[in-house]
ZAMISE-958813 format. One record per residue (C-alpha): x, y, z; residue in three letters. Coordinates in steps of 0.25 Angstrom, whole numbers, padded with zeros to 4 digits, always signed. Example, Ala and Ser with C-alpha at 12.3 -4.5 7.8 and 13.67 -1.06 7.14 Angstrom:
<sites>
+0049-0018+0031Ala +0055-0004+0029Ser 
</sites>
This chain:
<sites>
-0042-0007-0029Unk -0028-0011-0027Unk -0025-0025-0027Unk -0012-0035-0025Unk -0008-0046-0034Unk -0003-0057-0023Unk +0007-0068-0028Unk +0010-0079-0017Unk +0023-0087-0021Unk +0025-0101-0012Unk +0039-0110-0013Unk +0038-0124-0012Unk +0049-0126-0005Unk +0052-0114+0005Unk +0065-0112-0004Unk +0068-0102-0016Unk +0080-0104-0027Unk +0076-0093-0035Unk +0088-0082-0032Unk +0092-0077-0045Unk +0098-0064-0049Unk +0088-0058-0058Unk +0076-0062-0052Unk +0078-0063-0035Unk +0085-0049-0031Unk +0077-0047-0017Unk +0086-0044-0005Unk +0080-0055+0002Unk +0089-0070+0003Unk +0092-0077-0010Unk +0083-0067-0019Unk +0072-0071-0008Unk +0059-0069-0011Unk +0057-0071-0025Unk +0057-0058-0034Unk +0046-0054-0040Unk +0053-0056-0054Unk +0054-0070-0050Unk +0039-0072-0047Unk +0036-0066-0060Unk +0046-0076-0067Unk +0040-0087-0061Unk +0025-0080-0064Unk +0028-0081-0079Unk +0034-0097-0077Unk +0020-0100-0072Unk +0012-0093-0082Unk +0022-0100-0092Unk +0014-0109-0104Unk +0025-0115-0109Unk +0034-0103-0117Unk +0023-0095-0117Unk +0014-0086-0109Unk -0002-0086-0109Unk -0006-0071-0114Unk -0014-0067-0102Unk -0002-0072-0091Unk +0007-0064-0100Unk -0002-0053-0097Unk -0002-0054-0084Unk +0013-0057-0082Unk +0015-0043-0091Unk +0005-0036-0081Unk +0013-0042-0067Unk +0026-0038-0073Unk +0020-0022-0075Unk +0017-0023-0060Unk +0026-0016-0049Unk +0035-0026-0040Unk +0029-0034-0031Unk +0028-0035-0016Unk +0035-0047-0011Unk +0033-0055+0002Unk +0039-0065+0007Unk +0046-0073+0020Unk +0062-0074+0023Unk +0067-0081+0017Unk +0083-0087+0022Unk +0095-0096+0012Unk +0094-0109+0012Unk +0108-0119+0010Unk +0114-0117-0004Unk +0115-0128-0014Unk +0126-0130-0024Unk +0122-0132-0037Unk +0132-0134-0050Unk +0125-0128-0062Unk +0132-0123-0077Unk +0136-0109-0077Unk +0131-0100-0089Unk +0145-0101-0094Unk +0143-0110-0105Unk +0150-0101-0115Unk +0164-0103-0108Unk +0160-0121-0113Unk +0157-0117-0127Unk +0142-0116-0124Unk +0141-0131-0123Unk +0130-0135-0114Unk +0137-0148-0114Unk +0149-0140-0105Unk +0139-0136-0095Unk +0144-0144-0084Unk +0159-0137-0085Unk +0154-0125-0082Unk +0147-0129-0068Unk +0145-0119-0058Unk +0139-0120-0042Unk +0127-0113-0040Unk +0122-0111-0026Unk +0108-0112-0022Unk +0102-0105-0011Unk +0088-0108-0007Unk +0078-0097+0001Unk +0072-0104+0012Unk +0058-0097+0016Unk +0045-0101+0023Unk +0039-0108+0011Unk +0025-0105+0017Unk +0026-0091+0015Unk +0024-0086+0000Unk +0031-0076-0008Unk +0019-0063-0010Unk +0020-0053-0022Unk +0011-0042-0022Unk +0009-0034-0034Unk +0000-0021-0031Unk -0010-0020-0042Unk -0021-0008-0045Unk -0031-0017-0048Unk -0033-0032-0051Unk -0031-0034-0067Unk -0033-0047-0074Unk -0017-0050-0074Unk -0017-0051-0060Unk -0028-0063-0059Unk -0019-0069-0071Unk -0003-0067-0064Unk -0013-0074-0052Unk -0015-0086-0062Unk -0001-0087-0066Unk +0004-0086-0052Unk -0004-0099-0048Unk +0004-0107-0058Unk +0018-0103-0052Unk +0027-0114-0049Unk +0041-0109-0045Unk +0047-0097-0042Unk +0061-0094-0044Unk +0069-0109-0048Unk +0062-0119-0052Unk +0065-0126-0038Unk +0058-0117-0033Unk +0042-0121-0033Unk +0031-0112-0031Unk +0017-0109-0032Unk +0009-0096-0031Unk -0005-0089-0028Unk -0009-0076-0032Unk -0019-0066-0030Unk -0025-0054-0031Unk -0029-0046-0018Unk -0030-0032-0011Unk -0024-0023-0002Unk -0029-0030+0010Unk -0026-0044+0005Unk -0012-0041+0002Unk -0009-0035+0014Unk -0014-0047+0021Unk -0006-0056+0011Unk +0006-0047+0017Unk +0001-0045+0032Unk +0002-0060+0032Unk +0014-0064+0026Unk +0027-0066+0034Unk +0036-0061+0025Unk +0043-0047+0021Unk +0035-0039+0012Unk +0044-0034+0001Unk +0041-0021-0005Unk +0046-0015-0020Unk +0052-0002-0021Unk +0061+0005-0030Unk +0074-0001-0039Unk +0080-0013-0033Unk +0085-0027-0036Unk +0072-0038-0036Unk +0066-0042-0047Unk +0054-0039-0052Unk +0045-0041-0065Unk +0045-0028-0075Unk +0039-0025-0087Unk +0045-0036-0099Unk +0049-0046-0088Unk +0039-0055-0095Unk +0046-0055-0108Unk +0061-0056-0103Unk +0057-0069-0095Unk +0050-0075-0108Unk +0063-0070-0115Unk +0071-0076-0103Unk +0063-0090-0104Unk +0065-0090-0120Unk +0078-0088-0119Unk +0081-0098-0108Unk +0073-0109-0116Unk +0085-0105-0129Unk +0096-0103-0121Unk +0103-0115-0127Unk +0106-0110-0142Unk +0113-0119-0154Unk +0123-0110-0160Unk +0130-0114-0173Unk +0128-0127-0180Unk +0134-0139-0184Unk +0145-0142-0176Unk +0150-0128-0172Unk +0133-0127-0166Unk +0134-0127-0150Unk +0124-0122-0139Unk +0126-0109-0133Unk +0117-0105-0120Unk +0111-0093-0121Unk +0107-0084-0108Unk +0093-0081-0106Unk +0090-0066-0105Unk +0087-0059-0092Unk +0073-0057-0086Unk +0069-0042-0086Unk +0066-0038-0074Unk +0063-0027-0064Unk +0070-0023-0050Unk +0063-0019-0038Unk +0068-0016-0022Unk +0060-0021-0014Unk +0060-0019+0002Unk +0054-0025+0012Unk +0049-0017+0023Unk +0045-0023+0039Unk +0031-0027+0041Unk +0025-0015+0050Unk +0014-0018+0060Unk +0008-0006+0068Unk +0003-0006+0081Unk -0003+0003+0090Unk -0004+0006+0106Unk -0018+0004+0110Unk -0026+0004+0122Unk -0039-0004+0126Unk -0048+0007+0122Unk -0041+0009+0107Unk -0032+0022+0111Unk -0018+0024+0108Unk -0010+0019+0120Unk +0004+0028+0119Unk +0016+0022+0124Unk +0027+0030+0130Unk +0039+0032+0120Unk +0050+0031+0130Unk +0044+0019+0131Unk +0047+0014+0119Unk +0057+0001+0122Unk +0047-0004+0132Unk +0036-0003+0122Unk +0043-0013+0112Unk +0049-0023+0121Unk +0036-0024+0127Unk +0029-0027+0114Unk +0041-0035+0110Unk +0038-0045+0122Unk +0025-0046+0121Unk +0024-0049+0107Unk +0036-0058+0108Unk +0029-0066+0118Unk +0014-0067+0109Unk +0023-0073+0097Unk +0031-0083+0107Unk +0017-0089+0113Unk +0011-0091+0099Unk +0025-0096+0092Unk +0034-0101+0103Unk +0043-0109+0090Unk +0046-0096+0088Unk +0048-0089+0100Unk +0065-0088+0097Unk +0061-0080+0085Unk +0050-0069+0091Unk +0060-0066+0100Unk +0070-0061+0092Unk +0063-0057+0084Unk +0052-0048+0089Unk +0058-0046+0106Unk +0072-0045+0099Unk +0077-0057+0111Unk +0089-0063+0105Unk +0089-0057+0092Unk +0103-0054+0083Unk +0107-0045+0071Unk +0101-0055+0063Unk +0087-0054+0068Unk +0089-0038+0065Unk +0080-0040+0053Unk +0069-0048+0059Unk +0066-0042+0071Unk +0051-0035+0073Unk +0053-0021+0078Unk +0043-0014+0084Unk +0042+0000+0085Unk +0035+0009+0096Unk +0031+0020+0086Unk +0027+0034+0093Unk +0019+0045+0089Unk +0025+0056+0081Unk +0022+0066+0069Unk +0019+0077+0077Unk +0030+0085+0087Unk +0018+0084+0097Unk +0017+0070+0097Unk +0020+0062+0110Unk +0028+0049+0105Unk +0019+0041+0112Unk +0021+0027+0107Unk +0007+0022+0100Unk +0011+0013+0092Unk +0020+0002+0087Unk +0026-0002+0074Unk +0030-0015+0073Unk +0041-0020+0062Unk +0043-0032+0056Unk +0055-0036+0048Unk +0054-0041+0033Unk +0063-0053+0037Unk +0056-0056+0050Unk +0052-0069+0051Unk +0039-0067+0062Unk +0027-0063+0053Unk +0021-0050+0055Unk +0006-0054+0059Unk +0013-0062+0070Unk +0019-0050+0075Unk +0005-0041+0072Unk +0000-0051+0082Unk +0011-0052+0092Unk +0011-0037+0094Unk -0005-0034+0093Unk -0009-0033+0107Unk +0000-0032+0114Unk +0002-0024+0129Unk +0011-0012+0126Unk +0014-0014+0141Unk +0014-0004+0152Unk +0015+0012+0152Unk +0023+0019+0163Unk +0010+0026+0168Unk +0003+0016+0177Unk +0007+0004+0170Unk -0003+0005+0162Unk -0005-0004+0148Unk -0001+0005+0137Unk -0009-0002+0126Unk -0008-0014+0117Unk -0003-0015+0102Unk -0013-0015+0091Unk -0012-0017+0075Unk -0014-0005+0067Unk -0013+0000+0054Unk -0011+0014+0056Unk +0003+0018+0051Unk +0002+0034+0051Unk +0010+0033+0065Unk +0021+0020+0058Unk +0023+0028+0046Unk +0029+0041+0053Unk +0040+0031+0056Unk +0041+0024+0045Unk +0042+0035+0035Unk +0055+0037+0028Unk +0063+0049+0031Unk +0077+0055+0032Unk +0074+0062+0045Unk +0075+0054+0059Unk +0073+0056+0072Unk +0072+0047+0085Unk +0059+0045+0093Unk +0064+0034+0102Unk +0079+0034+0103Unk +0089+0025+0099Unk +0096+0017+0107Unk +0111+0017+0105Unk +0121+0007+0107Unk +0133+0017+0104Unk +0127+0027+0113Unk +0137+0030+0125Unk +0132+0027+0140Unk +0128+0041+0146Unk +0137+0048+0158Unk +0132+0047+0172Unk +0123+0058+0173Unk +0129+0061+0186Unk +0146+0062+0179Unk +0139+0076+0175Unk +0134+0083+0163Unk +0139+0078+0149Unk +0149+0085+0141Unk +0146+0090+0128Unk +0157+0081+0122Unk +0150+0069+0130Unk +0137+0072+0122Unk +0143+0075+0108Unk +0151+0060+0111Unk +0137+0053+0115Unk +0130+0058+0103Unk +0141+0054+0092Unk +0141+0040+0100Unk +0125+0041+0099Unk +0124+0047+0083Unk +0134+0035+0080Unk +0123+0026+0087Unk +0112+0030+0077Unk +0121+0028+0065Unk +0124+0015+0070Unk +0109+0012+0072Unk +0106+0018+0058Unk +0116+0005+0054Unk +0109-0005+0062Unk +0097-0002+0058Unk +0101-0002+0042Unk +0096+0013+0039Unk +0108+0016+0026Unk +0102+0029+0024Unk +0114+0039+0030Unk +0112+0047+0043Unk +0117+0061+0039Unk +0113+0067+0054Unk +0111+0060+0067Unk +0106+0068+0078Unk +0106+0063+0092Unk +0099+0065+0105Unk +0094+0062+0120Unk +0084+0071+0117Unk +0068+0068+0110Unk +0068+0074+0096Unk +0052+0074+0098Unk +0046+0084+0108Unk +0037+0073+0113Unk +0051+0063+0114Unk +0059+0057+0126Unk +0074+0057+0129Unk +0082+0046+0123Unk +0085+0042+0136Unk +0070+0039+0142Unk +0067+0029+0130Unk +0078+0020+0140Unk +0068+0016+0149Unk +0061+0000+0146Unk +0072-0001+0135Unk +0086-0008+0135Unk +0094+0005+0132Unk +0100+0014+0141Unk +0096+0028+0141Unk +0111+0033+0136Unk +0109+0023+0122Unk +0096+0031+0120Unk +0096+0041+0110Unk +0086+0051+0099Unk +0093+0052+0086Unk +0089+0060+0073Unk +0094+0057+0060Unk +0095+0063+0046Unk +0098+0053+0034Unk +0102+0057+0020Unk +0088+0048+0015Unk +0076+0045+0020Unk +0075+0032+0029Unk +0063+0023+0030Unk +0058+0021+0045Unk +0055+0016+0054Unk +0068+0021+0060Unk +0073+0013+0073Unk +0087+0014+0075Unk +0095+0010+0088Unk +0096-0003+0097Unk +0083-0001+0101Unk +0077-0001+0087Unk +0070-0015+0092Unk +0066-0010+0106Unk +0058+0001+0103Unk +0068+0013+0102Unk +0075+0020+0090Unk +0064+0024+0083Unk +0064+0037+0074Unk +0054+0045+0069Unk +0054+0052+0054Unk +0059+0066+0056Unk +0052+0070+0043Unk +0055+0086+0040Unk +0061+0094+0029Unk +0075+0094+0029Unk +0082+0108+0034Unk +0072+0114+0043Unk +0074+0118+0056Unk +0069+0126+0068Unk +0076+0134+0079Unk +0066+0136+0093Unk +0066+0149+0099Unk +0066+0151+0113Unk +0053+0156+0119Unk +0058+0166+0124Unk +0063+0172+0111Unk +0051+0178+0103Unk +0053+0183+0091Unk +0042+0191+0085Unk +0039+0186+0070Unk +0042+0202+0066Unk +0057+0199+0069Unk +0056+0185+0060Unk +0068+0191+0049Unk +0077+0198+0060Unk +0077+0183+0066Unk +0079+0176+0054Unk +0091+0185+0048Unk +0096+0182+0061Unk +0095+0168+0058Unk +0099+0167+0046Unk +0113+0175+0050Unk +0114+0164+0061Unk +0113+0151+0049Unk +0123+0159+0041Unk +0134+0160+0052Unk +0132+0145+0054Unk +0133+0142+0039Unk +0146+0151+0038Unk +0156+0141+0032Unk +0172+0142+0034Unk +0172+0152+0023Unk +0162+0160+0029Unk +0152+0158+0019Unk +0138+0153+0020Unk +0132+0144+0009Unk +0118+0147+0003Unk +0112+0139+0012Unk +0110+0149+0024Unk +0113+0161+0016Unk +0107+0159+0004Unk +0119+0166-0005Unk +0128+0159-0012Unk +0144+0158-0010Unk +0143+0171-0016Unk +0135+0180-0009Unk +0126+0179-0020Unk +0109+0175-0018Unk +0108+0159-0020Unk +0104+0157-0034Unk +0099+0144-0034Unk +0085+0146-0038Unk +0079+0138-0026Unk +0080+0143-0010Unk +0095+0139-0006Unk +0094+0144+0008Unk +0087+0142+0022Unk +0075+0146+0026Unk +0071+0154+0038Unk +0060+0156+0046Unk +0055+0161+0060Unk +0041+0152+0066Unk +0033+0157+0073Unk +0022+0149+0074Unk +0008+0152+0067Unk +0003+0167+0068Unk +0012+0180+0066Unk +0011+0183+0082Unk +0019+0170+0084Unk +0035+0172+0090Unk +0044+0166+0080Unk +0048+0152+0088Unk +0058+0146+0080Unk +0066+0150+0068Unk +0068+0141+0055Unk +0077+0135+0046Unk +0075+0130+0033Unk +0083+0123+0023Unk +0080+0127+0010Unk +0078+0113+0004Unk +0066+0112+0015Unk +0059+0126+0011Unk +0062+0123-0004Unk +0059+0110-0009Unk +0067+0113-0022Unk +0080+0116-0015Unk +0090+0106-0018Unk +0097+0101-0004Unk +0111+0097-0002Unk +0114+0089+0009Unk +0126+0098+0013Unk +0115+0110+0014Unk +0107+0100+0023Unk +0120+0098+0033Unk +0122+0113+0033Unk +0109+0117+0035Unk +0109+0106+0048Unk +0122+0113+0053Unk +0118+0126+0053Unk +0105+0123+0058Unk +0109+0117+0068Unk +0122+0127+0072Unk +0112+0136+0075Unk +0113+0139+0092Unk +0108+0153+0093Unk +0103+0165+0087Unk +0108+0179+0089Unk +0095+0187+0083Unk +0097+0202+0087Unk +0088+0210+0094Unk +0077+0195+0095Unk +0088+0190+0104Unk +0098+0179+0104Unk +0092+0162+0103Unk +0099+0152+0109Unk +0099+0140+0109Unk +0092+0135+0095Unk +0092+0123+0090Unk +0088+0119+0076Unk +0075+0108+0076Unk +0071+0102+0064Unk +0056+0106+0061Unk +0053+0093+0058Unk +0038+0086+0050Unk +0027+0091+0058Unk +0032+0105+0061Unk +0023+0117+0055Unk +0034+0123+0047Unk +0036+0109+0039Unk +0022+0102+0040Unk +0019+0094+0030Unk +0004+0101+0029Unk -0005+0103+0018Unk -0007+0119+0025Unk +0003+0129+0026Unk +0001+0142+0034Unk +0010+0153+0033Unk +0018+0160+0044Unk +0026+0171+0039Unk +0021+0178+0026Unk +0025+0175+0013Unk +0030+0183+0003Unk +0028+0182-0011Unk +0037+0180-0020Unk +0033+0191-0031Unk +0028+0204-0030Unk +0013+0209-0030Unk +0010+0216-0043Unk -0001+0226-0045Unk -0016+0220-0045Unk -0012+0207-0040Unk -0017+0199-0029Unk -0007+0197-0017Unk -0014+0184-0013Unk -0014+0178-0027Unk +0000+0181-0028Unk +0005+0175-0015Unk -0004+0165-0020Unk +0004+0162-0032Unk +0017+0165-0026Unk +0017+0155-0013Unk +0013+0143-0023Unk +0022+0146-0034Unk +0033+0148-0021Unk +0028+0134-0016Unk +0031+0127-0030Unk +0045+0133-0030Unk +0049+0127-0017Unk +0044+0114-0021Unk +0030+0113-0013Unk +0018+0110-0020Unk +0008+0122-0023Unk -0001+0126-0011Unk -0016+0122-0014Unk -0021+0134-0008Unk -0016+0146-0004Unk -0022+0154+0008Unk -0018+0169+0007Unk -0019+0173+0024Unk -0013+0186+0022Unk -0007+0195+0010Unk +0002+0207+0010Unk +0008+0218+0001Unk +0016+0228-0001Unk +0007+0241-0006Unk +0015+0239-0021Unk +0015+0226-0021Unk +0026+0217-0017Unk +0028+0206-0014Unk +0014+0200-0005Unk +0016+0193+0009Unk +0005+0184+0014Unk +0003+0175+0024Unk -0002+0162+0017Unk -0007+0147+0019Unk -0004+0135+0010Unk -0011+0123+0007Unk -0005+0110+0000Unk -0012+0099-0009Unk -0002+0091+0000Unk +0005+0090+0012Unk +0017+0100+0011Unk +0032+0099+0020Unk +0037+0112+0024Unk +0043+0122+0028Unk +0035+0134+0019Unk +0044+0145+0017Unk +0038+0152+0006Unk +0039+0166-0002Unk +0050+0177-0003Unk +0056+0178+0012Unk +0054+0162+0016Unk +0069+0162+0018Unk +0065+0172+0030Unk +0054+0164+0035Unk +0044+0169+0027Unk +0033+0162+0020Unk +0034+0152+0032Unk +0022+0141+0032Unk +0017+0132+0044Unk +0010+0120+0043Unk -0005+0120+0044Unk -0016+0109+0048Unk -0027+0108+0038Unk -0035+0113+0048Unk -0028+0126+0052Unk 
</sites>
């Protein structure tokens, strides 16, 4: 059973001296809070007989510093006024070594308390398998802890060790920001042989006065001690998160309209606002600011709550109704997040547009499946509410006539220069490579930008949907814009494999599934045309050949794919054709980012299609086929569309399922996808000699696989082409 060992450190005196460079490397104020490598320090000055250690405390001490880092917990902590100190320099050398000289080589040293709510301890969880006998005895040393960091600095400790439940009530009920470690950083923490370097450190400081000579040429020399070894840690520390949900009376889910959005939040703001006012009126100034945003500056940005209406997603057929709320508080923020938990439980969402009706009150939850969609980190963005601008021009009068293009193209640089300047606000470093903006939803169940103006303090000209690429994964949730504390701005995860893309056909343009290559050469011709550089050559990407004319030799699938969907069942019309990069058909294709741009331009360049005797297309537009979408799943069950085609030929005697067999898992293990579990054989086909077998197949995966599946000897020509399955189907 998992367990936690708890350390709870209380200073005296509310202050802390104990900045240091080896030891206090946090990003906090003044090397606030103590590291853990000085809490281990202070560990073994407690455990201390004298020079030497008892054998079972050095056991136990050997056993913490084994441990991985730490969690740390703590309040704000702010400078207090410096003191000027006069103190010897460890320059002795330039005086002869003469200890008798120390006051010639005076320095001033400045001391800079933390101030902190001394109330409040300092928490350090170790996350333990299971309880051992060291952990009862680190517990018995820590109760003799008497200081922690200078020896101004007093101290005293409790320690325990407690479960899952305990610790996170230990954590739910603390004020202060839960530090998490991660990765290389700066903090110090205990390692293994950190024991024996500060035993070495305190021998050597005990000797660091050392007689040199004798007689009369004998004088003192002073020695530095050696350094403690240490570890180095990061350490982040993330909001606190509560969730919430819509409910009504009768335990249902009551949806909120997502255009109404902004109304949602500043109602709940006021009201909870209010609750904390009534119960702490000293404090009123503060709630204010703080959680309604009245009278807050830049220096408050850091401490404000956020709360963030949070729709339904994951599905193209789901209707963005607004079901629940997640609420954010700040590492640094002062209001405690139980105080906030009961500020918001409870409260009236207000009223619907249909009959004025109560749309339901805010209850605690500890279902995160919906949170988690948008906390998710991802390099792929797009808006769900829209972002509210302050760069964005103010819109024509509809009356003055229709809008130029040049007056659109200037309204949309002015806008894409608005989301790079929120990307600064908002402090996201990762670069935006491609920002994409709109008026326009990019969910089918989505509202214009405009309609999200209503019950808000923006107009509808500022509004605006945006979808962005960065070169690295960014952490959500993502809220960009002025409205990032009023409900609006909030983007969703676009999670999808980069380079695949979709172009609809019209309805009234069916195309039989018989004339599936005539359409794709056709394609294909089109890419090329668009990929033709100034020298009137095309690079592998899109013709697969090199510079040239030869095949592409690369050993791996250096060109697009392509394939014609038609949906499940051969009598299906092909719908749309698709594009495929060959990085996402072929997990070992390496990709370059200047493939990635080219691919996007050509892609996207694509208008029309001139196909022959199947008739002329216009109007495409390319759509990424984003998570969610049969063609890229994830699923655990794949079904085959068009048939697939071995890669070997059928020799005498043999068994044209067992081969396909054979063939489609060793073709999945060279494209980087783990080997199918099971290999349902629908169909097989062969030529009276042999050949090379078709079949129409399905796939089933130990785990959850991302496609697309373009599998087999013509799966650059759509065959081999997969569809996600349910487990049910």
């Amino acid at each position: 059973m998992a367990r936690s060992l708890v350390i709870a450190v209380w200073l005296h005196q509310g202050r802390y001296h104990g900045e240091d460079d080896q030891f206090d490397e946090f990003d906090g104020t003044g090397g606030w809070p103590p590291s853990p490598a000085r809490l281990f320090q202070a560990l073994v000055a407690a455990a201390a007989r004298g020079a030497s250690l008892l054998s079972e405390d050095e056991r136990a001490l050997r056993w913490l510093e084994e441990l991985r880092p730490p969690r740390v917990v703590a309040v704000t902590g702010r400078r207090g006024s410096a003191v000027k100190l006069f103190v010897p320099s460890n320059d002795l050398d330039s005086k002869g070594g003469d200890p008798a000289r120390a006051a010639e080589i005076r320095v001033a040293k400045h001391w800079c308390p933390v101030l902190f709510d001394s109330s409040q301890p300092v928490l350090y969880v170790w996350d333990l398998e299971a309880e051992v006998p060291e952990s009862q005895r680190v517990c018995e040393v820590a109760a003799g802890l008497y200081q922690l960091g200078r020896g101004i600095d007093m101290a005293w400790a409790t320690a325990q060790v407690v479960g899952e439940c305990e610790v996170a009530a230990l954590l739910d009920a603390h004020p202060g920001a839960v530090r998490i470690p991660g990765g290389a950083g700066e903090t110090a923490v205990p390692r293994s042989g950190t024991l024996d370097s500060l035993v070495r450190r305190y021998v050597g400081r005990r000797h660091r006065l050392r007689t040199v000579g004798s007689g009369q040429a004998a004088r003192q020399l002073l020695f530095q001690p050696p350094k403690a070894l240490l570890g180095r840690s990061a350490y982040d520390a993330p909001p606190r998160r509560i969730l919430l949900e819509l409910r009504r009376p009768d335990g249902g889910f009551a949806p909120f309209p997502l255009t109404l959005a902004a109304s949602l939040t500043s109602n709940l703001l006021a009201r909870a606002t209010a609750r904390l006012q009534d119960s702490l009126p000293a404090r009123s100034e503060q709630f204010e600011r703080l959680v309604r945003g009245r009278g807050a500056g830049p220096a408050d940005l850091r401490q404000r709550v956020r709360l963030l209406p949070t729709p339904s997603i994951g599905s193209s057929h789901a209707d963005l109704s607004i079901r629940r709320v997640l609420l954010e508080v700040p590492a640094d923020c002062p209001i405690g997040a139980a105080d906030l938990r009961w500020a918001f439980a409870g409260s009236d969402a207000g009223d619907t547009e249909a009959g004025g009706a109560s749309s339901g009150r805010l209850v605690p939850t500890n279902d995160s499946r919906m949170a988690d969609r948008f906390v998710a980190p991802a390099s792929s963005y797009r808006s769900v509410t829209p972002l509210a601008l302050s760069t964005a021009p103010r819109r024509r009068i509809a009356g003055n006539g229709p809008r130029s293009v040049a007056e659109r193209i200037r309204e949309e640089d002015r806008a894409v220069h608005g989301v790079v300047q929120a990307l600064r606000h908002a402090g996201v470093r990762s670069r935006a490579w491609s920002v994409r903006v709109q008026k326009e939803p990019f969910h089918r169940s989505g509202s214009m930008a405009g309609s999200f103006a209503k019950g808000s303090r923006f107009a509808s000209h500022a509004l605006w949907h945006a979808e962005l690429e960065f070169d690295e994964a960014v952490a959500g949730p993502l809220v960009l814009g002025d409205g990032r504390f009023c409900g609006l701005g909030l983007l969703e995860p676009a999670i999808r494999p980069a380079g695949v893309v979709g172009f609809d056909l019209e309805d009234r343009c069916r195309v039989a599934p018989s004339d599936r290559l005539v359409l794709l050469r056709c394609l294909r011709r089109a890419l090329m045309a668009l990929a033709r550089e100034a020298d009137d050559r095309v690079g592998r990407l899109f013709s697969g050949h090199e510079t040239d004319g030869a095949p592409g030799g690369s050993g791996h699938h250096s060109h697009v794919f392509l394939a014609a969907d038609g949906g499940s069942g051969k009598a299906q019309a092909i719908r749309r054709l698709i594009v495929v990069a060959p990085w996402a058909a072929d997990r070992r294709t390496r990709r370059a980012w200047s493939d990635v741009r080219k691919f996007d331009e050509v892609t996207h360049g694509l208008g029309e299609l001139v196909a022959g005797r199947l008739g002329r297309f216009d109007h495409l537009m390319a759509q990424p086929v984003r998570e969610g979408d049969p063609l890229v799943g994830p699923a655990y069950v794949w079904v085959g569309q068009t048939d697939y085609v071995a890669s070997r030929n059928l020799k005498p005697r043999q068994d044209a399922a067992e081969i396909v067999r054979a063939d489609v898992t060793a073709e999945c293990l060279r494209r980087g996808l783990p080997a199918p579990s099971a290999v349902n054989v629908l169909s097989v086909a062969s030529g009276p000699r042999g050949g090379r077998p078709t079949a129409r197949l399905s796939l089933r995966f130990a785990v959850a696989v991302r496609g697309p599946l373009l599998l087999g000897r013509d799966s650059h020509v759509g065959g081999g082409l997969f569809h996600a399955a349910h487990e049910d189907e």
